[in-house]
Structure formats: structure tokens, C-alpha cells
C-alpha positions in Angstrom: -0.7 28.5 -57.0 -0.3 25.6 -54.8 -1.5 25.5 -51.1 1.1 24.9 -48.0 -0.3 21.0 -48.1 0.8 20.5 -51.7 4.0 22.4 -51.4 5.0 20.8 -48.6 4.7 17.5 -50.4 6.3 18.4 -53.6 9.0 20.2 -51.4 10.1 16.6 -50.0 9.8 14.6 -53.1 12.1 14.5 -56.1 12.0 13.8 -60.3 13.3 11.7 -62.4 12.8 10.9 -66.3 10.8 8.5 -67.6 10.6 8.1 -71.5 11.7 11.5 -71.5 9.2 12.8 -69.1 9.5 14.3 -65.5 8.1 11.8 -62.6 7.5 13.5 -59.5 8.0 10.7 -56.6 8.6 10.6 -53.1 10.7 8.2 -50.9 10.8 8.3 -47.2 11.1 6.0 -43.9 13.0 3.0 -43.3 12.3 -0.6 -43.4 10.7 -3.0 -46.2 9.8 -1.1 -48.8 5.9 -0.4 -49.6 4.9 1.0 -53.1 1.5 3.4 -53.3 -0.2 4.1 -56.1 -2.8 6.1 -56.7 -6.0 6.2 -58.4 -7.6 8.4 -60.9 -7.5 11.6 -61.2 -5.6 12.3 -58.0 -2.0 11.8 -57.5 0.6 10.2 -54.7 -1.0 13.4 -52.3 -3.8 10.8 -51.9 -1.3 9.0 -49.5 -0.9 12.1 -47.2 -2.7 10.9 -44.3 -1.7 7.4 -44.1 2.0 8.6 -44.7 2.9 9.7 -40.8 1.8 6.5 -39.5 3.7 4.1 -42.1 7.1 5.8 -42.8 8.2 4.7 -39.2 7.5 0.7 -40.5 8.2 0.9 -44.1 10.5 2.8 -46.8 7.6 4.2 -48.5 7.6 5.0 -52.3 4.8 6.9 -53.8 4.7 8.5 -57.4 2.5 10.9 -59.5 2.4 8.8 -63.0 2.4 10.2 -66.1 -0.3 12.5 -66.6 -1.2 13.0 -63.2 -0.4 15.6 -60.2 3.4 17.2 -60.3 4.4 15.3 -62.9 4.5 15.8 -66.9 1.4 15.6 -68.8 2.2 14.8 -72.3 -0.8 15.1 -74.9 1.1 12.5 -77.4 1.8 10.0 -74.8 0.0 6.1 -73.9 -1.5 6.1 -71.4 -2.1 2.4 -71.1 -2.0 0.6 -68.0 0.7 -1.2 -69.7 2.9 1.8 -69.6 1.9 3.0 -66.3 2.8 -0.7 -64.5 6.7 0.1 -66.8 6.5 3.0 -64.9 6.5 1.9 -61.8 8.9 -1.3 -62.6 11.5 1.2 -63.6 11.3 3.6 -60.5 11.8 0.7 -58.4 14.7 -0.6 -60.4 16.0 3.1 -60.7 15.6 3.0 -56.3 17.3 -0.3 -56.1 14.0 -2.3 -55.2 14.4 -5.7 -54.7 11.4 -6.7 -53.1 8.3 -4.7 -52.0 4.7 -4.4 -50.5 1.8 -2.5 -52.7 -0.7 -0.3 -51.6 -2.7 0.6 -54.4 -6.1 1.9 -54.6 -8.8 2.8 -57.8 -6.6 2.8 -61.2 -3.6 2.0 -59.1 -5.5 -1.4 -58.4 -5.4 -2.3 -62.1 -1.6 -0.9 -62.6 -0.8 -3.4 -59.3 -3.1 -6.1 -61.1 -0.7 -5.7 -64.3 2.5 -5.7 -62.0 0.7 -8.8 -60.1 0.5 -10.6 -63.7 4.6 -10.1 -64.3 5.0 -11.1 -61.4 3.7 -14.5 -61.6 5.3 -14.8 -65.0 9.0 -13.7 -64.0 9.3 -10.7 -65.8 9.2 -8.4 -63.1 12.3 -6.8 -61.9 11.1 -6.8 -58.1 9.6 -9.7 -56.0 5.7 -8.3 -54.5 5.7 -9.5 -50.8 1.9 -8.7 -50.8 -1.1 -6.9 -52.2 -3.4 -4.5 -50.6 -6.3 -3.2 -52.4 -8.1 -0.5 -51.5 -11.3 0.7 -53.6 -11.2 0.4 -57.2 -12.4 -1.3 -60.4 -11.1 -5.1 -59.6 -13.8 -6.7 -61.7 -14.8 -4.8 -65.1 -18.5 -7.0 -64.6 -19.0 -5.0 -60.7 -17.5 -1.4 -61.7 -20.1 1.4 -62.1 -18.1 4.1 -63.1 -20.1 7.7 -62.8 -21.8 9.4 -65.6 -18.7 11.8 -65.8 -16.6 8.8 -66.3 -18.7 7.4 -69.1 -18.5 10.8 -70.8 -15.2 11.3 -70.6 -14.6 7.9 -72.3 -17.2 9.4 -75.5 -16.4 11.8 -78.3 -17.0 14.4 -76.4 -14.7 13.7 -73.7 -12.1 16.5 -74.7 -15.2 18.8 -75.2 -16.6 17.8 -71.5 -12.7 18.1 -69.8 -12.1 21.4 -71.4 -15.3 22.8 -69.7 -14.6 21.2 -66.2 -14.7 23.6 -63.4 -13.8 23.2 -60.0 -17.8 22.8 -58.7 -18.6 20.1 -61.1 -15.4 18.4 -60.4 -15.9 18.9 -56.3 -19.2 17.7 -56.5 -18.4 14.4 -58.4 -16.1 13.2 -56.2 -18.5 14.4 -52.9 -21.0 12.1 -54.3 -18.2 8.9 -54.1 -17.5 10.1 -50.5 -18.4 10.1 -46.8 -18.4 13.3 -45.1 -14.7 12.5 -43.8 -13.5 13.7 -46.9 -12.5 17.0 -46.1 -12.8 20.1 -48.6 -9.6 20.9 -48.4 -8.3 17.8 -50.1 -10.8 18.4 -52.4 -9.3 21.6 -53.4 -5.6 20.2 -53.4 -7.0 17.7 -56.2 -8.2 20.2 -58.5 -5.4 22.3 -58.1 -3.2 19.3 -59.4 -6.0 18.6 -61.8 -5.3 22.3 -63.6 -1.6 21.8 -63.0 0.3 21.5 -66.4 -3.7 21.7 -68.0 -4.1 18.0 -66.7 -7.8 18.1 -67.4 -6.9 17.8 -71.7 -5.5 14.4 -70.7 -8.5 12.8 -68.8 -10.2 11.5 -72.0 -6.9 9.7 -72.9 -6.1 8.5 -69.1 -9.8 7.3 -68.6 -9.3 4.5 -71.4 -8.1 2.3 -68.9 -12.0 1.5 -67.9 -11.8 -0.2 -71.5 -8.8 -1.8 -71.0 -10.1 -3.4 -68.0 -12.6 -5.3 -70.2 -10.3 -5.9 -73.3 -7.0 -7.7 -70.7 -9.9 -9.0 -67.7 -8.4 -12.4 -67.9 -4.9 -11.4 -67.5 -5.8 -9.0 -64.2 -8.6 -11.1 -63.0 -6.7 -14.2 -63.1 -3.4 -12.7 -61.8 -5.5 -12.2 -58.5 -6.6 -16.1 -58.9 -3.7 -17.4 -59.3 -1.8 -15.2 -56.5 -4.6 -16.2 -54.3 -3.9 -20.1 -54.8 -0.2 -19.4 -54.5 -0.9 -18.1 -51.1 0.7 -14.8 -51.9 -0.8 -12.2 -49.6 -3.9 -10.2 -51.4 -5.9 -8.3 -49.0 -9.2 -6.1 -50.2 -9.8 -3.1 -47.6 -13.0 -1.2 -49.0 -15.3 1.4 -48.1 -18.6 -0.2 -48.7 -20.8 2.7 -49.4 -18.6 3.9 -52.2 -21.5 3.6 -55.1 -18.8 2.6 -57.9 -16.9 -0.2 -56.0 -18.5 -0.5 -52.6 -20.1 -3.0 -51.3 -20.7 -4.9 -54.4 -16.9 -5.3 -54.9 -16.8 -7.2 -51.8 -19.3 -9.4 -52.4 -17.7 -10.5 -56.1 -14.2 -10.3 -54.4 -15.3 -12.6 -52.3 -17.1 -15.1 -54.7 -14.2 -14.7 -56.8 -11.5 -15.2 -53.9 -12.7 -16.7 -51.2 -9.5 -17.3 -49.2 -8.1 -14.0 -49.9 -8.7 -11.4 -46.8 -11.1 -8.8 -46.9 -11.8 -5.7 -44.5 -15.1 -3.8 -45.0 -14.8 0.1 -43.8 -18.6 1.0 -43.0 -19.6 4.5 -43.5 -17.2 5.3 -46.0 -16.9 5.9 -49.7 -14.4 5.6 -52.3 -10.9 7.1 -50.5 -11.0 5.4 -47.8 -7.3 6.2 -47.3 -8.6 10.2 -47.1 -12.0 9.5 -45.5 -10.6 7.1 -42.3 -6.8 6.7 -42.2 -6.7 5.0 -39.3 -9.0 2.8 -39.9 -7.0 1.8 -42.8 -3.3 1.8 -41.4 -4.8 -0.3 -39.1 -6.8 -3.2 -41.5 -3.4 -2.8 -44.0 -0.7 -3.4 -40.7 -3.1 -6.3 -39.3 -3.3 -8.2 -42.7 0.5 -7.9 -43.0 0.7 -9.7 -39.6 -2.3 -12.2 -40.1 -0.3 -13.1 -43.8 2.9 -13.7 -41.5 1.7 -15.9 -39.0 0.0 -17.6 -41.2 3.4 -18.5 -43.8 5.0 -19.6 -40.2 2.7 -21.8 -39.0 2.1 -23.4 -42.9 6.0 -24.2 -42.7 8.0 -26.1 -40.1 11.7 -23.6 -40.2 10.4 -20.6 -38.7 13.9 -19.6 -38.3 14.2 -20.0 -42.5 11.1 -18.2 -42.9 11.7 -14.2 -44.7 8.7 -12.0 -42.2 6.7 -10.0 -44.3 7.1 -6.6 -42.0 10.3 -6.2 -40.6 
């Protein structure tokens, strides 16, 4: 069923239960750790090009949430961002994560915003050493989700993702995308799209563009506040993307003027698929820009924790 690609990565991953449902996740490489998470509707395989270069720096830690690539797909389950951000909490506990980088991109941005917000109240059960955002739907006023989207989200969402075929889904996501977003990836997606008939979930996963609007001042203003704290938030976007391109910069940066930003040019909405180097690069430099910048802001170097090491 599955190509060599996807069975290679399932092959080097593992599961483990969450609410009584099977994870799939992935742990590999040595150093601080560094938590993906991925966007909608893909799954951790979004991370496959970026993973060579960043396992040799980082103990990376990528997982398919509920409802999403190899793992378990419940129809009776909440989806809320709420219980995707427990989630990941609990994997990291469950891996012994103290403290942790996030690289998160499209509904993984809004699961990291949640994780952000705990955070700055205490309640989290791991410390985030910094934020990296790649595309996604920061600011519910700047998203422009695609027709598809906005279907999905009406009554006749389960009527729309039952009909879904691979052409309509291909061509939805070649629209959000340069042309270094190969076919093949393409296909990988829908083939974890079918898996376990993912595609009755969608209209229950694709709340979240709601839930955006109804908890904006808790995600919006967990990026506000991190930003005056000084903790490390760093925006790396392809600015053609048509649903959080170029625009998202521009609020981002009216929004959060100090925090960093890194505009990909020529490329759409998986930036991490469509240029990988290009974003290994923006993601390692941030890290290093964040970590001179903490040393030379206090007077103990010697005291002072580096960010990547």
C-alpha cells in the first residue's frame, strides 16, 4: 500500500497510546531536543527532508497526532487543538523532555501557540527554548484558508471528504505550492490521507480554523508576550503561499516587531518540502542569532544555558 519513502519512515518510528489510541512518533539524533509538528492534513513525513541535516545537531521528535498519518483515527474523538497540544505535552513527558526547541508549521503553529500559552503560565511539563514558525494560520484576521477548507468546515464537509479523490486533493495542495514540491510527496500524502479512511475525519480536524477565532487572544497574545520576554520566536515563510504568504509577514511583523522573520521567495506553503535547505539554514541561523544575542544582554557568559548545543 505504502511506498519505500513511507515505509522507510514508519519502519524507524515507534507507538505509543494516548487516551487509548495509537501515536506513531519518531525519535532520532543526539543533542537538545527539537519537537516538529506538522500541519494539516499531512503528518510527521512532512519533516523528511529537513530530517538528515538536523538529527546530527538535535534529538529530533516528530509525531503523527491523532487523526493524521500512521496514527489512529478515531471518529468519536476531539479534535481540539487543546487535545492535540496534551498530546504532545505527554509524549515529551512519556520521552523524558525537559526542555526543547519547536518547529512547527500550518496547524502545528496553532498546537505550538497553545503549548506557547502553558508555557508562560507554568503548566507546561517542558521548558520551550524557542519557537520557529514556519507557514501557517498565526493570525485568524490574515488566514485565507482555500475553498476546500471552507467546505470542509460546512454541512457538507463529510459529504465533500467522502468524495475526495486523489486529483482533487493533488491539485489543492499544487495550487499552495512552488514547483519544488515534488509529486511524489504529493502521493505519500494521500496515501496517508486514505490510511485508516482518514479523509471521514477532516470535517472534524478542520474545526480548528474556528477555534483560531473563538481562543485568538490566548494564541495571539502568547506570541506577544513571548516576544516581550525575549524568548526566541522566529517566522520563516514562503511568501507566495496564497493562504499565509506574504501577508502573514507583513501582520507578523506589525504585530511583533522585534521578533525575527525570514522570507523564502519563490515558495509556497511547505516550505520545509519545497526548499529544505533554505530552511535548515534560516531555522540553525536564528538559533544562533537568539544565542548571541542572550550573551551579549547578560554579563556571566559562563552562567548563560546556549540555546544549540
Amino acid at each position: 500500500m505504502f511506498s519505500d519513502s513511507l515505509r522507510t519512515w514508519q519502519d524507524a518510528g515507534d507507538y505509543w497510546l494516548f487516551r487509548g489510541h495509537r501515536v506513531f512518533y519518531k525519535v532520532c539524533g543526539e543533542g537538545e531536543p527539537l519537537i516538529l509538528v506538522h500541519g494539516f492534513p499531512s503528518a510527521s513525513v512532512d519533516w523528511q527532508a529537513i530530517w538528515p541535516q538536523l538529527e546530527g545537531k538535535f534529538q529530533l521528535i516528530a509525531m503523527d497526532m491523532l487523526g493524521y498519518g500512521f496514527s489512529d483515527k478515531p471518529k468519536d474523538f476531539d479534535y481540539s487543538i487543546s487535545a492535540q497540544a496534551d498530546l504532545v505535552a505527554e509524549l515529551a513527558e512519556h520521552l523524558n523532555i525537559r526542555k526543547a526547541h519547536i518547529l512547527s508549521h500550518d496547524y502545528g503553529d496553532t498546537v505550538a501557540q497553545e503549548l506557547l500559552a502553558r508555557h508562560l503560565e507554568g503548566s507546561l511539563t517542558f521548558e520551550i527554548r524557542s519557537l520557529s514558525l514556519l507557514n501557517g494560520g498565526l493570525f485568524p484576521e490574515t488566514h485565507k484558508p482555500l475553498l476546500i477548507q471552507k467546505l470542509l468546515m460546512s454541512p457538507i464537509g463529510p459529504l465533500l471528504a467522502k468524495f475526495m479523490n486523489q486529483k482533487k486533493f493533488t491539485a489543492s495542495l499544487q495550487k499552495i505550492c512552488s514547483d519544488g514540491m515534488s509529486f511524489d510527496v504529493l502521493d505519500d500524502l494521500w496515501q496517508l490521507l486514505e490510511y485508516k479512511n482518514g479523509r471521514a475525519v477532516l470535517p472534524l480536524l478542520i474545526y480548528y480554523m474556528q477555534e483560531r477565532r473563538e481562543h485568538r487572544e490566548r494564541w495571539v497574545g502568547a506570541l506577544e508576550q513571548a516576544n516581550a520576554m525575549a524568548l526566541p520566536l522566529h517566522l520563516i515563510d514562503g511568501v507566495i503561499d496564497p493562504i499565509s504568504g506574504q501577508h502573514l509577514v507583513e501582520r507578523y511583523r506589525e504585530l511583533l516587531p522585534e521578533a525575527k522573520v525570514t522570507e523564502l521567495q519563490n515558495i509556497g506553503h511547505y516550505p520545509q518540502l519545497e526548499a529544505p535547505d533554505a530552511v535548515v539554514s534560516a531555522f540553525l541561523a536564528g538559533l544562533n542569532e537568539a544565542q548571541t544575542s542572550r550573551r551579549e544582554d547578560r554579563s556571566s557568559d559562563n552562567a548563560q544555558e546556549p540555546l544549540v548545543g
